[in-house]
C-alpha positions in Angstrom: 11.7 212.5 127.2 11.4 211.9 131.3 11.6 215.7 132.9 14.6 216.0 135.9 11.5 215.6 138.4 10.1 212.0 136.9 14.3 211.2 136.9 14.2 212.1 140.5 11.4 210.0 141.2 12.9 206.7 139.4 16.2 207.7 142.0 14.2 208.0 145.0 12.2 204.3 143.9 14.9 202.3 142.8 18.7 204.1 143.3 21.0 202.6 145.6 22.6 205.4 147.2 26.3 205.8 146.1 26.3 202.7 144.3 23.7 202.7 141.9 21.7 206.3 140.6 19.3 207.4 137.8 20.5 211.0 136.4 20.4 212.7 133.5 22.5 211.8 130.5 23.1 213.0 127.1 19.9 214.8 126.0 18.9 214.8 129.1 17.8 210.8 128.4 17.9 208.7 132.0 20.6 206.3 132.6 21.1 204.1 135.3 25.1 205.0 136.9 26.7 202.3 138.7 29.9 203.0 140.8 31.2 199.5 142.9 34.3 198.5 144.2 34.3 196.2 141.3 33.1 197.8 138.1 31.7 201.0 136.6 29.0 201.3 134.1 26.2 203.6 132.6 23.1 201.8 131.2 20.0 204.2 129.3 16.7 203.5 129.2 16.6 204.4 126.0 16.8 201.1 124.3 18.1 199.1 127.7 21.5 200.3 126.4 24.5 199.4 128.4 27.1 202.4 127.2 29.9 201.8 129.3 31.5 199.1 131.6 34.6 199.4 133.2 35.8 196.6 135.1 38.2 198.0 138.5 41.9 198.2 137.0 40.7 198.0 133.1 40.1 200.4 130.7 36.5 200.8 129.1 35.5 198.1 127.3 32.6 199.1 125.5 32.8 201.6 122.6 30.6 204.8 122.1 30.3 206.6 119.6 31.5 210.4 120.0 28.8 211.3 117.4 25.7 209.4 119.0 22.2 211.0 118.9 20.4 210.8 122.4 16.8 211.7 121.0 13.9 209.8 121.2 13.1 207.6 118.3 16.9 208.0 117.5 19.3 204.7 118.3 22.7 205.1 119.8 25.8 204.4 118.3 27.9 202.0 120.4 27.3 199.9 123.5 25.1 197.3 123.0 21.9 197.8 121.0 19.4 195.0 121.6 17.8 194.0 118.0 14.6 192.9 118.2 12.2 191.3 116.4 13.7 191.3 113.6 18.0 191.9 112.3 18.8 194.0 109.6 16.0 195.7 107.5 12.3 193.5 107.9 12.3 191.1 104.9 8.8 191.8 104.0 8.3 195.7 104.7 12.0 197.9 104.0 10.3 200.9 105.3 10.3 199.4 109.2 13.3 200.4 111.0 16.3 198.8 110.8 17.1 196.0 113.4 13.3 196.1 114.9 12.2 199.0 117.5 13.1 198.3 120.6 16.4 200.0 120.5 14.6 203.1 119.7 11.9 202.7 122.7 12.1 204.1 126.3 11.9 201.1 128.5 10.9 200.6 131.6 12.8 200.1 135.0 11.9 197.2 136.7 14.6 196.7 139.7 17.9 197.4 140.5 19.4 195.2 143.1 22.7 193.9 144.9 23.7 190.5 144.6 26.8 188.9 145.5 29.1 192.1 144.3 27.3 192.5 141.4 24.1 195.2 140.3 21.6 193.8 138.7 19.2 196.1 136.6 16.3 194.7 134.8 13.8 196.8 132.3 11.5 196.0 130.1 9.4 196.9 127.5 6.2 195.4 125.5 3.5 195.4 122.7 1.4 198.3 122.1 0.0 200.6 119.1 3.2 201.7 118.1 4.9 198.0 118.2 1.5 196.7 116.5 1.8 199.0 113.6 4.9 197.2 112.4 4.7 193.6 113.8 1.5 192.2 115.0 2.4 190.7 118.1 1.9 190.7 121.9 5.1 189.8 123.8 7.0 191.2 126.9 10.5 191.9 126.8 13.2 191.9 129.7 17.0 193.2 129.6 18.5 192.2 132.9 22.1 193.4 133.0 24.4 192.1 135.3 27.4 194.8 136.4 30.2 193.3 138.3 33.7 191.8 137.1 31.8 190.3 134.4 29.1 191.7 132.1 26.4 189.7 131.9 23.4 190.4 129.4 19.8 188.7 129.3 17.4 189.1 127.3 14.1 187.8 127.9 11.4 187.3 125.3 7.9 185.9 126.6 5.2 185.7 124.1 2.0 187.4 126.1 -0.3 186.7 123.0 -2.5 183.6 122.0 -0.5 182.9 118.9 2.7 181.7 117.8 5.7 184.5 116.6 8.9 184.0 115.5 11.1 186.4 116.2 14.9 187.4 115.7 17.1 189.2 118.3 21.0 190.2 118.7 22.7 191.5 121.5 24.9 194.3 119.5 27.8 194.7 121.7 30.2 197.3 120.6 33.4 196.2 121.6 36.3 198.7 122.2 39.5 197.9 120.8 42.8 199.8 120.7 43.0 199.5 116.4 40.1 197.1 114.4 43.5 196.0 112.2 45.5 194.4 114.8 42.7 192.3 116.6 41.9 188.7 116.4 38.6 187.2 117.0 39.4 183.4 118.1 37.3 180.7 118.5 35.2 180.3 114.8 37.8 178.2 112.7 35.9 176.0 110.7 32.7 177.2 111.2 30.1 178.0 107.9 28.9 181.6 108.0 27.0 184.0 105.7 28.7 186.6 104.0 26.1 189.6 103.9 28.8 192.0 102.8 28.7 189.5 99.5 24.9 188.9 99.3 25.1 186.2 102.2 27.6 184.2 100.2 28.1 181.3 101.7 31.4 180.5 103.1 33.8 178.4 105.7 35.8 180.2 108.5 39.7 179.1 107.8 41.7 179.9 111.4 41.4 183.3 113.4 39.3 186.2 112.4 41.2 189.3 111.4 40.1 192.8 110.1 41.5 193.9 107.0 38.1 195.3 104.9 35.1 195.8 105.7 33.5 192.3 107.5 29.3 191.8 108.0 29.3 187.7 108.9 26.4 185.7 110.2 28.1 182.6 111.9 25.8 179.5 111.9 25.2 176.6 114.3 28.2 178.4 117.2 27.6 178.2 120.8 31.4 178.5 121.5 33.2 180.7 124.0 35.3 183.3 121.7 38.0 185.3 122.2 38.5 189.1 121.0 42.8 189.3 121.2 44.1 192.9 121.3 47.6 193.8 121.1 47.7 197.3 120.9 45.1 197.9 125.0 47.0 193.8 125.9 43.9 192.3 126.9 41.5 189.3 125.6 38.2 189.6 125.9 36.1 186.3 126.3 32.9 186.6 124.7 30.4 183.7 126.1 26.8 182.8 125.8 23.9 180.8 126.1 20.3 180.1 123.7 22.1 181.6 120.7 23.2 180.1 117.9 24.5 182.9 115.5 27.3 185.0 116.1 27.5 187.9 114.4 31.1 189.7 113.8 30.8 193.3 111.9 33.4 196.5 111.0 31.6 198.7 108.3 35.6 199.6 107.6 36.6 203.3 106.1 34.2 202.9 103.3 30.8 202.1 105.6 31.9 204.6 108.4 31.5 207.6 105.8 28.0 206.8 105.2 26.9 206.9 109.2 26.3 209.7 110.1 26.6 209.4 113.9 30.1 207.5 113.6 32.8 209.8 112.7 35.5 208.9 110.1 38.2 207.1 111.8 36.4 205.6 115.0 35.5 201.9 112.8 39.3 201.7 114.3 37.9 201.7 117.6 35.5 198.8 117.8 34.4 195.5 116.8 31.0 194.1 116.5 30.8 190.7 118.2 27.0 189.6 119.3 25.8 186.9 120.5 22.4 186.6 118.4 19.6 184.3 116.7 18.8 185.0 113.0 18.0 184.0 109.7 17.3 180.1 110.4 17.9 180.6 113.5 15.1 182.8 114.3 13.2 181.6 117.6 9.6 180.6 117.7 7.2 180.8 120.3 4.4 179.7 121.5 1.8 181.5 123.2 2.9 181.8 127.0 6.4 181.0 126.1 9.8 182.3 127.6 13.1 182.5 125.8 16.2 183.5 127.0 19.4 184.5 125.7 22.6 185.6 127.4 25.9 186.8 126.8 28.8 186.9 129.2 32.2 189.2 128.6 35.0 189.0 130.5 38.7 190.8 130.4 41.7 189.1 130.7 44.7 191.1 131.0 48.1 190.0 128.9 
């Protein structure tokens, strides 16, 4: 954990006075708080993880979690977790953690700047001992977060070793919605996805997604621009992104909720899971020197 002094001195190297400021969050973690004409938002170092963004004139449209831990070695529940390298549990070693370990890691700030109305905040993280002891590894990783009207996410995988790795790697977004029954994700009709809710049954998408028991699907071979529709806070939410080729959609329902701890009973009402990712199949491979990048772009629209 960074002492109120080392916050200080990440303010006084990279804040931008009134606009952008390291302080101390919950547990006394640091987070990056942007305040601009256009959009507000809080972003940890702890895992790179954007909490909040609140485009001017909208309500927040990223869920947390009222029951998240802020400790070291802990992940926090809502925003967007980046997954990396591997989704899920690590098919060859179920004592790793779950979803890889950067999420769990204190990253690095790299820059903040102003660009054309928008703050843009890059850190990163990469291999050490405590990376090598559960993947073997040497890369470099970059989450460059773009806070303006839209929310643009990056993340940026370079392979610093002198072998090939293959990696998978989800952007986790925890999107608020006003009740997980009543929304619609549009913009997967037709396409095949894994069921892992049903042991990664196979299946075909047939018209808009809705939320009526608990949903864990993999979406394969989709680059499309979706839509999250929500009646009940009269907004769509256009979900867009680039260099993936999974989507993931997930609500652990009532059932799942009661066996997290850090997410109380009822909030699986108040988000869905829509990530931009690449997994399974579509795991990327790299070769020594090599940069990959994936984004994700959200957007509100009004209704």
């Amino acid at each position: 954990m960074q002492s109120i002094l080392e916050i200080d001195e990440l303010n006084a190297r990279f804040g931008l006075k009134g606009v952008a400021e390291i302080v101390a969050g919950e547990g006394n973690l640091p987070k990056v708080r942007i305040h601009t004409p256009t959009a507000e938002a809080d972003i940890y170092l702890h895992g790179a993880q954007v909490t909040s963004w609140r485009p001017a004139g909208a309500e927040e449209v990223i869920f947390l979690s009222k029951h998240s831990r802020f400790e070291e070695g802990k992940a926090i529940r809502g925003g967007v977790p980046i997954c990396f390298p591997w989704f899920r549990a690590k098919a060859d070693n179920p004592q790793a953690p779950a979803h890889g370990f950067v999420r769990t890691r204190a990253w690095q700030l790299e820059s903040i700047t102003q660009e054309q109305g928008s703050i843009i905040v890059s850190m990163f993280t990469e291999s050490d001992d405590s990376t090598r002891r559960w993947w073997p590894h040497d890369f470099r990783l970059v989450h460059r977060v773009s806070i303006g009207t839209k929310l643009k996410l990056e993340l940026i995988a370079t392979n610093s070793g002198s072998t090939p790795l293959r990696f998978e790697e989800a952007l986790h977004t925890y999107h608020r919605v006003g009740d997980a029954e009543k929304i619609r994700v549009v913009g997967l009709d037709g396409v095949t996805f894994l069921d892992n809710t049903d042991a990664n049954r196979e299946s075909i998408q047939q018209g808009e997604i809705v939320m009526d028991k608990p949903i864990d699907n993999a979406y394969l071979n989709t680059q499309n621009t979706l839509e999250l529709v929500d009646p009940v806070l009269h907004r769509r939410v256009q979900i867009a992104k680039t260099n993936s080729l999974t989507t993931i959609v997930w609500n652990p329902w009532e059932s799942g909720a009661n066996a997290l701890a850090d997410l109380g009973d009822d909030e699986w009402r108040q988000f869905a899971c829509v990530e931009a990712s690449n997994i399974l199949n579509h795991a990327v491979l790299l070769a020594p020197r090599e940069q990959h990048v994936m984004a994700a772009t959200i957007a509100v629209i009004p209704e």
